[in-house]
MMTF fields as JSON, N, C-alpha, C and O atoms, coordinates in Angstrom:
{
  "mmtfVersion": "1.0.0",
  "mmtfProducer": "UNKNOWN",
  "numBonds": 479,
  "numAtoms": 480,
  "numGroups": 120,
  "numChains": 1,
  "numModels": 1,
  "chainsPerModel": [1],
  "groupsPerChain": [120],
  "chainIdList": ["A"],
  "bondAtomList": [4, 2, 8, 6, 12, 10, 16, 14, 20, 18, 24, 22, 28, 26, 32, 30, 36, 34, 40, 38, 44, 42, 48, 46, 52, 50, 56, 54, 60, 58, 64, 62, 68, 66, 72, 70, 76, 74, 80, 78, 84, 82, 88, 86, 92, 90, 96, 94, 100, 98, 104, 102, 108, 106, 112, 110, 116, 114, 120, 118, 124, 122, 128, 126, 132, 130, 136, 134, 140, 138, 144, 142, 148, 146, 152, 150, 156, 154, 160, 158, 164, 162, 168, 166, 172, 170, 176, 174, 180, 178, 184, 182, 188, 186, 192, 190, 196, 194, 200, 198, 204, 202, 208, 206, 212, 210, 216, 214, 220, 218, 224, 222, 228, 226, 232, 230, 236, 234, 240, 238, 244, 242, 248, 246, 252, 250, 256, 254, 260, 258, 264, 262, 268, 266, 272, 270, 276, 274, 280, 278, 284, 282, 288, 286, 292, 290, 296, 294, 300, 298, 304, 302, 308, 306, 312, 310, 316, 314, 320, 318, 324, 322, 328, 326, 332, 330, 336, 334, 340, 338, 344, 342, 348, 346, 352, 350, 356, 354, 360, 358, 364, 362, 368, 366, 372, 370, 376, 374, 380, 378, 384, 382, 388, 386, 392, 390, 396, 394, 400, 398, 404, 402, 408, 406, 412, 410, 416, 414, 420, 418, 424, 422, 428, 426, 432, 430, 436, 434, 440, 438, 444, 442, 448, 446, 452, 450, 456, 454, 460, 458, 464, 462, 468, 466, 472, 470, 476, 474],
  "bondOrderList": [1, 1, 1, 1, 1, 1, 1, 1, 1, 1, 1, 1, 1, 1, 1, 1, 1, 1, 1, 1, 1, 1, 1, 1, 1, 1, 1, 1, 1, 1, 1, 1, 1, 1, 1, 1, 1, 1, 1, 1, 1, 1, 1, 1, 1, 1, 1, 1, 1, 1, 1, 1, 1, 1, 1, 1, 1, 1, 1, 1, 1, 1, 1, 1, 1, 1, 1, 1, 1, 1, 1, 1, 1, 1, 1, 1, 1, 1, 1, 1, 1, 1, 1, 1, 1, 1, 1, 1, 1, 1, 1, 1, 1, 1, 1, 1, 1, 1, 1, 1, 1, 1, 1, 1, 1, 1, 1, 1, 1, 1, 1, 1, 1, 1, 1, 1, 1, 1, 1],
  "groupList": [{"groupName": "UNK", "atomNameList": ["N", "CA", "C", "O"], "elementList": ["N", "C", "C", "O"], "formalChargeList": [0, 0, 0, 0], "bondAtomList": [1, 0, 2, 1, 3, 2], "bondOrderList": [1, 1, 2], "singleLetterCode": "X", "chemCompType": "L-PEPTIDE LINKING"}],
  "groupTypeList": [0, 0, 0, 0, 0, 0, 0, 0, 0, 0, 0, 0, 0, 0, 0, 0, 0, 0, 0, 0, 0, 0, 0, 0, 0, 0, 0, 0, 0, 0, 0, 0, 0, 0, 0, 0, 0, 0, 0, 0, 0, 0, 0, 0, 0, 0, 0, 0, 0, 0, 0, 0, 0, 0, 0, 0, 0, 0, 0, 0, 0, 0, 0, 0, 0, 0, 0, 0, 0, 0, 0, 0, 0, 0, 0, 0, 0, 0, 0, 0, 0, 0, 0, 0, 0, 0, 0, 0, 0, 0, 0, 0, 0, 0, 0, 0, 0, 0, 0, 0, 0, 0, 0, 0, 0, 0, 0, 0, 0, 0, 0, 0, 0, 0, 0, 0, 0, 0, 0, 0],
  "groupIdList": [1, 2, 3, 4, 5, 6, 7, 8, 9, 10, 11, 12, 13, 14, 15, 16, 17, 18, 19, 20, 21, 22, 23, 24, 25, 26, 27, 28, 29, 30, 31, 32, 33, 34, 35, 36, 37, 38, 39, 40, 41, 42, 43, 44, 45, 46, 47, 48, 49, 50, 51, 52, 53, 54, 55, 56, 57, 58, 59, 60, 61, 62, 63, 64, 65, 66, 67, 68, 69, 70, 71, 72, 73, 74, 75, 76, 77, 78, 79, 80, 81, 82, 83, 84, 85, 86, 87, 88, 89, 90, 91, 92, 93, 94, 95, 96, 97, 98, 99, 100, 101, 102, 103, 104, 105, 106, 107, 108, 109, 110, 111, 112, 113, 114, 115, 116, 117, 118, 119, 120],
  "secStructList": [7, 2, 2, 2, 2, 2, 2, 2, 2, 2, 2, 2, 6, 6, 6, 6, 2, 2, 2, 2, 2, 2, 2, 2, 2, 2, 2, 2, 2, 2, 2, 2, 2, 2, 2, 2, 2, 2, 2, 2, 2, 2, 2, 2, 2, 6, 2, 2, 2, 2, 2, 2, 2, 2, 2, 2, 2, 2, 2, 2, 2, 2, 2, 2, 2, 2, 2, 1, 1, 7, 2, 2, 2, 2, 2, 2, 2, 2, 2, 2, 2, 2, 2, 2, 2, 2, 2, 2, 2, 2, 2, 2, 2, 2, 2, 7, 7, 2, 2, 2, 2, 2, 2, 2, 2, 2, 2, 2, 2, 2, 2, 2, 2, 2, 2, 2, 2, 2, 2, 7],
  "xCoordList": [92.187, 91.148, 91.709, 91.444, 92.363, 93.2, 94.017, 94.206, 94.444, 95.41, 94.131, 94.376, 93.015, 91.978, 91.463, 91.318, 91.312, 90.886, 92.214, 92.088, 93.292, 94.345, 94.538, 95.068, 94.325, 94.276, 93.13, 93.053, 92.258, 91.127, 91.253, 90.805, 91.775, 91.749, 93.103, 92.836, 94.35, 95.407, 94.208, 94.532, 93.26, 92.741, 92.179, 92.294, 91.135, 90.675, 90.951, 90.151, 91.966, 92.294, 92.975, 93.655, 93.128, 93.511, 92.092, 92.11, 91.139, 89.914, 89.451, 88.596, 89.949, 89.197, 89.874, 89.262, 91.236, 92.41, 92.292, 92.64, 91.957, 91.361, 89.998, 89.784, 89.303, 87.435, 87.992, 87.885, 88.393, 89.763, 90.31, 89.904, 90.98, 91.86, 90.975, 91.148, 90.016, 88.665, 87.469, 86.595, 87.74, 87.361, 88.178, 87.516, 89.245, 90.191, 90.112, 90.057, 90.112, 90.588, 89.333, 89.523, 87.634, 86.536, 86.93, 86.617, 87.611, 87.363, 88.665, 88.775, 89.216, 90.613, 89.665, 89.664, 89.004, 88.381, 87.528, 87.449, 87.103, 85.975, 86.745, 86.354, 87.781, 88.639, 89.312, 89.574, 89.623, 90.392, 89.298, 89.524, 88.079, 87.08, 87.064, 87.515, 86.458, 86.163, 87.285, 86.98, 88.637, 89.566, 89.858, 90.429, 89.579, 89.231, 88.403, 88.806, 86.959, 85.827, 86.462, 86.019, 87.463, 87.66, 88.487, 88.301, 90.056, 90.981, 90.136, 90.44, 89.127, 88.554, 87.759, 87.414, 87.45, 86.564, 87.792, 87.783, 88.745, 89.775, 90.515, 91.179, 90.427, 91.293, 89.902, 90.454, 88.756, 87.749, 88.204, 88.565, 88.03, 88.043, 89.473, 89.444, 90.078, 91.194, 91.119, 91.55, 90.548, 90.024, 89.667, 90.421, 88.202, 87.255, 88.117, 87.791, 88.708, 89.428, 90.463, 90.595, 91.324, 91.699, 91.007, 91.451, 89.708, 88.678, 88.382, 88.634, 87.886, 87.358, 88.528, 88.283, 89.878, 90.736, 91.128, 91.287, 91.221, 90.989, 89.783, 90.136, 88.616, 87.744, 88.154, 88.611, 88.156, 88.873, 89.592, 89.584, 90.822, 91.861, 91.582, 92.369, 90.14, 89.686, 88.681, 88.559, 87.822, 87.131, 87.9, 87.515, 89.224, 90.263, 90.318, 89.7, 91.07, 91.437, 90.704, 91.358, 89.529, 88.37, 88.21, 87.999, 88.332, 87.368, 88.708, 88.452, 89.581, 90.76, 90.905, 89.922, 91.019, 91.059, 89.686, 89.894, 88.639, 87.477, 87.24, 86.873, 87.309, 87.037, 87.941, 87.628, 89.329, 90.137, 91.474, 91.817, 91.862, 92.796, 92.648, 91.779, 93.515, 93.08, 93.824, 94.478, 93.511, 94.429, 95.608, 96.261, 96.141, 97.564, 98.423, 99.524, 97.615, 98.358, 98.061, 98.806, 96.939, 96.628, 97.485, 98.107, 97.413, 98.103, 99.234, 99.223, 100.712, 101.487, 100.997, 100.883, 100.411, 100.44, 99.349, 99.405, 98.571, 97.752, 98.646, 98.422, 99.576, 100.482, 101.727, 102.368, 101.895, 102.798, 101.83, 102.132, 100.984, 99.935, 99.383, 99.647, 98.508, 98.678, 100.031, 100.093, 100.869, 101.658, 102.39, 103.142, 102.161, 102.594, 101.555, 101.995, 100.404, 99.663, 99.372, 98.919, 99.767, 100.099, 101.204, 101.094, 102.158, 103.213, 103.341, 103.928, 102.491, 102.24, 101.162, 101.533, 99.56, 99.249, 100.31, 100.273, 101.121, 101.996, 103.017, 103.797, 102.97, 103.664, 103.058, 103.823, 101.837, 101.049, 100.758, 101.001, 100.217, 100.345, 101.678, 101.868, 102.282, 104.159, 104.161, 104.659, 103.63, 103.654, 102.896, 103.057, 101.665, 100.863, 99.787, 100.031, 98.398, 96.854, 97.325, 97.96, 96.82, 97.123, 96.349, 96.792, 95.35, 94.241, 94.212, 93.329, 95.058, 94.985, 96.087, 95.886, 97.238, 98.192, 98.151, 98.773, 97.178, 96.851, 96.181, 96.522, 95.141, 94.258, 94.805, 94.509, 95.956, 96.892, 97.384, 97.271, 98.206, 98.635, 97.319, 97.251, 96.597, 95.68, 95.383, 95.551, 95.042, 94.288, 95.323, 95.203, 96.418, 97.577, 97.949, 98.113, 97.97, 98.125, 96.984, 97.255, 95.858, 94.289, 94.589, 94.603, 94.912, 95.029, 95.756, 95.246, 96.944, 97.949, 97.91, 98.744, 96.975, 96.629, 95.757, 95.99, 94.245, 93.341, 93.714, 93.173, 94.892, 94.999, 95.91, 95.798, 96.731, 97.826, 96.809, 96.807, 96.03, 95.036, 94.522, 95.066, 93.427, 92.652, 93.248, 92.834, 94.289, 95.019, 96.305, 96.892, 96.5, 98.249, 97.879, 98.753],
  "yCoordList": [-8.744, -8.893, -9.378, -8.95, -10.15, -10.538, -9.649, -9.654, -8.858, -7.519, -6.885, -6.612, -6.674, -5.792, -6.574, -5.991, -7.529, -8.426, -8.343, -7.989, -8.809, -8.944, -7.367, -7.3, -6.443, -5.241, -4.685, -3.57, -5.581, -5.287, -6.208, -6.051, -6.912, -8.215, -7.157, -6.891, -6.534, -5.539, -4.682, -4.359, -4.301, -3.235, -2.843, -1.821, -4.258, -4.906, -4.948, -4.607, -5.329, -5.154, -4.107, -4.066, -2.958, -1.8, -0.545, 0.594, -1.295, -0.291, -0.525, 0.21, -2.094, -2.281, -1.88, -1.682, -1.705, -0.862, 0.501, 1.294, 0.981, 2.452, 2.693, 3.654, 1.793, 2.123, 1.801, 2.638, 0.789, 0.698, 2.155, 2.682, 2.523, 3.725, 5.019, 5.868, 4.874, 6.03, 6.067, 6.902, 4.836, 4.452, 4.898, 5.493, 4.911, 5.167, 6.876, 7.504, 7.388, 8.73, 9.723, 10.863, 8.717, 9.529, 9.389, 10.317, 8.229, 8.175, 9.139, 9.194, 9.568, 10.299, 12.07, 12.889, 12.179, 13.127, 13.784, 14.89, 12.681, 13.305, 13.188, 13.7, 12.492, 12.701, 14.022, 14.491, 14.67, 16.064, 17.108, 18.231, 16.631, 17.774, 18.208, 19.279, 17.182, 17.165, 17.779, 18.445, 17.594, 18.519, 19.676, 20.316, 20.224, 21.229, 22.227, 23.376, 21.745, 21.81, 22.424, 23.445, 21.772, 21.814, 22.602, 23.309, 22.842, 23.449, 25.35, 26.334, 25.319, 26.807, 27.166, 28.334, 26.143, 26.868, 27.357, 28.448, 26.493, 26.875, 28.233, 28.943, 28.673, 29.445, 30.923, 31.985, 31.079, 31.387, 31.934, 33.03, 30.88, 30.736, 32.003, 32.951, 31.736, 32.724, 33.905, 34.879, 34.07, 35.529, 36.12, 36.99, 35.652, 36.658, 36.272, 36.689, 35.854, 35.928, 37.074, 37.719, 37.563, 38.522, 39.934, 40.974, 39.749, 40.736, 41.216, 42.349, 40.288, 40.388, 40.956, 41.967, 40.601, 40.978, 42.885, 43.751, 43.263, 44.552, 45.257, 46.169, 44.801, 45.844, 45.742, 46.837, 45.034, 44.959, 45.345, 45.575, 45.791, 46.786, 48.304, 49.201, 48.501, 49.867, 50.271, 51.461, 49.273, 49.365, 49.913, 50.827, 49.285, 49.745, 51.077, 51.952, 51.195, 52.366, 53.515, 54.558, 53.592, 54.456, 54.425, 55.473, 53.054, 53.35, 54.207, 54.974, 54.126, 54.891, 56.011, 56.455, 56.391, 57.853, 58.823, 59.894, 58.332, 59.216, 58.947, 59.949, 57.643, 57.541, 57.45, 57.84, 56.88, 56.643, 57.754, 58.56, 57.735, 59.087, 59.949, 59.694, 61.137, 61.939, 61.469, 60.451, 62.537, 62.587, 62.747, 62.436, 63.25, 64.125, 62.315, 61.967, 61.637, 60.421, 59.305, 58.331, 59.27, 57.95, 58.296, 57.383, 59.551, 59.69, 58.891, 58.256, 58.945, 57.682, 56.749, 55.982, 56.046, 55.071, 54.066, 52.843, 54.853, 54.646, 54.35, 53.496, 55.42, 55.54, 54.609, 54.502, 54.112, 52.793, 51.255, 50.248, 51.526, 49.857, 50.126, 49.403, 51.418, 50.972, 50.607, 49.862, 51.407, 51.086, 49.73, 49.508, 48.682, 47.594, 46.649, 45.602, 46.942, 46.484, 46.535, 45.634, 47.826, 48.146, 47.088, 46.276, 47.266, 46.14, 45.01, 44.527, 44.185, 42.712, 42.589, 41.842, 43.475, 43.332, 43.341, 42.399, 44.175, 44.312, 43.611, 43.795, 42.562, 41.487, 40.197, 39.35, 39.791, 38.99, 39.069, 38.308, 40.226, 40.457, 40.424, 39.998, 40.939, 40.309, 38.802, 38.299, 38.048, 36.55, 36.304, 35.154, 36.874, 36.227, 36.595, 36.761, 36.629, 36.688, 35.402, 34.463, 35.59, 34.499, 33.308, 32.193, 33.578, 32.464, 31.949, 31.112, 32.26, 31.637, 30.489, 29.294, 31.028, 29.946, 29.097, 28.056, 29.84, 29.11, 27.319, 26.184, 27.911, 26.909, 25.935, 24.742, 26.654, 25.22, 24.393, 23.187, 25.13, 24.225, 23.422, 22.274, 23.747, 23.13, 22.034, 20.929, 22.003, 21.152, 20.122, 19.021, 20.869, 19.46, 18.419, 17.206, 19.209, 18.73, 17.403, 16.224, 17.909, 16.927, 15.913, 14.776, 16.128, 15.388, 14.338, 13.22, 14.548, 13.396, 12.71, 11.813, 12.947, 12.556, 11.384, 10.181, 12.296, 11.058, 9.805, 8.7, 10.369, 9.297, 8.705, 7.498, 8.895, 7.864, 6.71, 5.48, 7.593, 6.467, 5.481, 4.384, 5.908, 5.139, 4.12, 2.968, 4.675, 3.751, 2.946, 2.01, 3.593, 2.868, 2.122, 1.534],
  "zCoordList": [-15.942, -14.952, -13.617, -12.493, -13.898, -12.406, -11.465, -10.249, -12.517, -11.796, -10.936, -9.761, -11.346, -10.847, -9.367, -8.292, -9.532, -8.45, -6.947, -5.775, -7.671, -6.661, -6.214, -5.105, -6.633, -6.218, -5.533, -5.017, -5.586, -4.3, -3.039, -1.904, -3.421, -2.232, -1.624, -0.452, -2.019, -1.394, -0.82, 0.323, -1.057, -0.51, 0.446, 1.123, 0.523, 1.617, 3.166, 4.037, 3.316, 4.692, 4.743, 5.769, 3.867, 4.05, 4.359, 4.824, 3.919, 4.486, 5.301, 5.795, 6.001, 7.185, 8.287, 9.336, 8.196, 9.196, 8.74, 9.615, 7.778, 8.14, 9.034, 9.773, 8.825, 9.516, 11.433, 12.329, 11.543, 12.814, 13.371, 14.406, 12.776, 12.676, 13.052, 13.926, 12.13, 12.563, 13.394, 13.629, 13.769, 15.428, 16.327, 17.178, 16.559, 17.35, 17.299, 18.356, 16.321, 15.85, 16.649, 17.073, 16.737, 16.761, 18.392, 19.138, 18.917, 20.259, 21.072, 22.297, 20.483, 20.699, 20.69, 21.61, 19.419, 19.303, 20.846, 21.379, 21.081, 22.072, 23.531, 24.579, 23.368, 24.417, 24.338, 25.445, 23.42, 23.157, 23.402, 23.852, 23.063, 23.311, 24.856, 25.26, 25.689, 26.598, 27.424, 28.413, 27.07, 27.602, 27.373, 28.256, 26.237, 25.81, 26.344, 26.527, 26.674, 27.746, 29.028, 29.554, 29.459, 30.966, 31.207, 32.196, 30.184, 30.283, 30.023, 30.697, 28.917, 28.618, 29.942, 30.122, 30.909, 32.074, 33.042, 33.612, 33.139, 34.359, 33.613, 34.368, 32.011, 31.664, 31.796, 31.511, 32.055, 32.286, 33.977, 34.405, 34.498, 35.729, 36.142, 36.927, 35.664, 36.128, 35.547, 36.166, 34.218, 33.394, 34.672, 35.107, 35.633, 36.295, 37.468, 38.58, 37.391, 39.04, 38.85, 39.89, 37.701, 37.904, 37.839, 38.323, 37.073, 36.844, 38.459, 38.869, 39.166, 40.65, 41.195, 41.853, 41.135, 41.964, 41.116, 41.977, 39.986, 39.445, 40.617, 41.365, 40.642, 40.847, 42.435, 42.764, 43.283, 44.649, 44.889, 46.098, 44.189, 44.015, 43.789, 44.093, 43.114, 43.019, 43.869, 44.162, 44.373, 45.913, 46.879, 47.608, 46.938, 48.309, 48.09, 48.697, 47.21, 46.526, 46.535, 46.53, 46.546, 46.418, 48.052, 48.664, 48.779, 50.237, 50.916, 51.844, 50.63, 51.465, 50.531, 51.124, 50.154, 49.396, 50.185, 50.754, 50.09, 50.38, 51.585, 52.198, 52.454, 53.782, 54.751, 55.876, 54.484, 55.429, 55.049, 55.914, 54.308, 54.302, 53.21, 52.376, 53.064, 52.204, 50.908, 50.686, 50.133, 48.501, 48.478, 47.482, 49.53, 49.783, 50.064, 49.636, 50.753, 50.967, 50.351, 50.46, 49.614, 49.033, 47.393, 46.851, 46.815, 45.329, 44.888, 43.834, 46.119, 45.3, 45.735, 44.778, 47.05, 46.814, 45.702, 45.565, 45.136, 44.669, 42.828, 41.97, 42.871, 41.6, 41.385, 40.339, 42.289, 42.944, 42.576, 41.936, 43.076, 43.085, 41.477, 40.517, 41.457, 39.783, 38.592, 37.613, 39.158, 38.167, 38.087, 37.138, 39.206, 39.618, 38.784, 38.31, 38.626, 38.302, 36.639, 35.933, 36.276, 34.737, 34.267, 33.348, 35.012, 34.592, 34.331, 33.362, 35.657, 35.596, 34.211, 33.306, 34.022, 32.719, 31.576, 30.784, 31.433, 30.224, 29.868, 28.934, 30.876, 30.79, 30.65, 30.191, 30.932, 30.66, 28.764, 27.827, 28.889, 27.307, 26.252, 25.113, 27.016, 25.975, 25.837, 24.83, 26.797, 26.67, 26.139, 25.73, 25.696, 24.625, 26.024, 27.219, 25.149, 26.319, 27.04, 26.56, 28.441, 29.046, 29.199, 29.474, 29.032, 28.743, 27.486, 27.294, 26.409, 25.354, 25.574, 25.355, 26.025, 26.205, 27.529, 27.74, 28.492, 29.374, 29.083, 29.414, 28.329, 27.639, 27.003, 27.071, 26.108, 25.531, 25.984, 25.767, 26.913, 28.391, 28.771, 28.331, 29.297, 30.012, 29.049, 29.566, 27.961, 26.895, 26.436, 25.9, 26.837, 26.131, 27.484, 27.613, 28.089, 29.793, 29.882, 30.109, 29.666, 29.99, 29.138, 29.609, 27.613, 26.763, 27.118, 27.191, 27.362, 27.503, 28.626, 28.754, 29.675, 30.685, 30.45, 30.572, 29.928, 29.757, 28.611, 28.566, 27.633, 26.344, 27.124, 26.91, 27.893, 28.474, 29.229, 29.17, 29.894, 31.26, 30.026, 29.895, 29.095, 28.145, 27.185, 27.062, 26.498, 25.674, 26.06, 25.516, 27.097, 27.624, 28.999, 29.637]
}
């Protein structure tokens, strides 16, 4: 019976430094969220910024072909800027989607930021 006892009284301040521990852990949590939050809007944020800059590239493209010069002169250069543009995609994608690793970056970046300010 004594073994049983002295093995709860060991236990004791071992559950109360876990409930500790998972305080810390919930408040770490919502610190990771919230960066999380912020890093997916800026990785967002640059998705439609290259989206906007695509269709602005085919606005030009279209207003000088049909209004400002002909076909005879817009074809390479038109076969030049796309293919410049094929490239830089196909290289974004060899590195992985860029907003996915963008985001990591971003989220590990926030992270160690706000846990350094909060806990250190």
């Amino acid at each position: 019976m004594s073994a049983k006892i002295r093995l709860l009284e060991r236990a004791l301040p071992i559950r109360e430094e876990l409930a500790q521990i998972e305080k810390e852990q919930e408040q770490i949590d919502t610190i990771k969220a919230r960066c999380d939050r912020k890093a997916h809007r800026i990785a967002d944020m640059i998705s439609w910024t290259g989206l906007a800059f695509l269709c602005a590239q085919w606005g030009m493209m279209v207003r000088l072909t049909y209004w400002e010069y002909s076909w005879d002169v817009m074809e390479p250069i038109s076969y030049f800027v796309t293919f410049g543009t094929g490239k830089l995609h196909s290289r974004i994608v060899a590195e992985r989607t860029l907003t996915i690793s963008l985001h990591q970056a971003l989220s590990d970046t926030f992270f160690c930021k706000f846990l350094g300010s909060t806990l250190g």
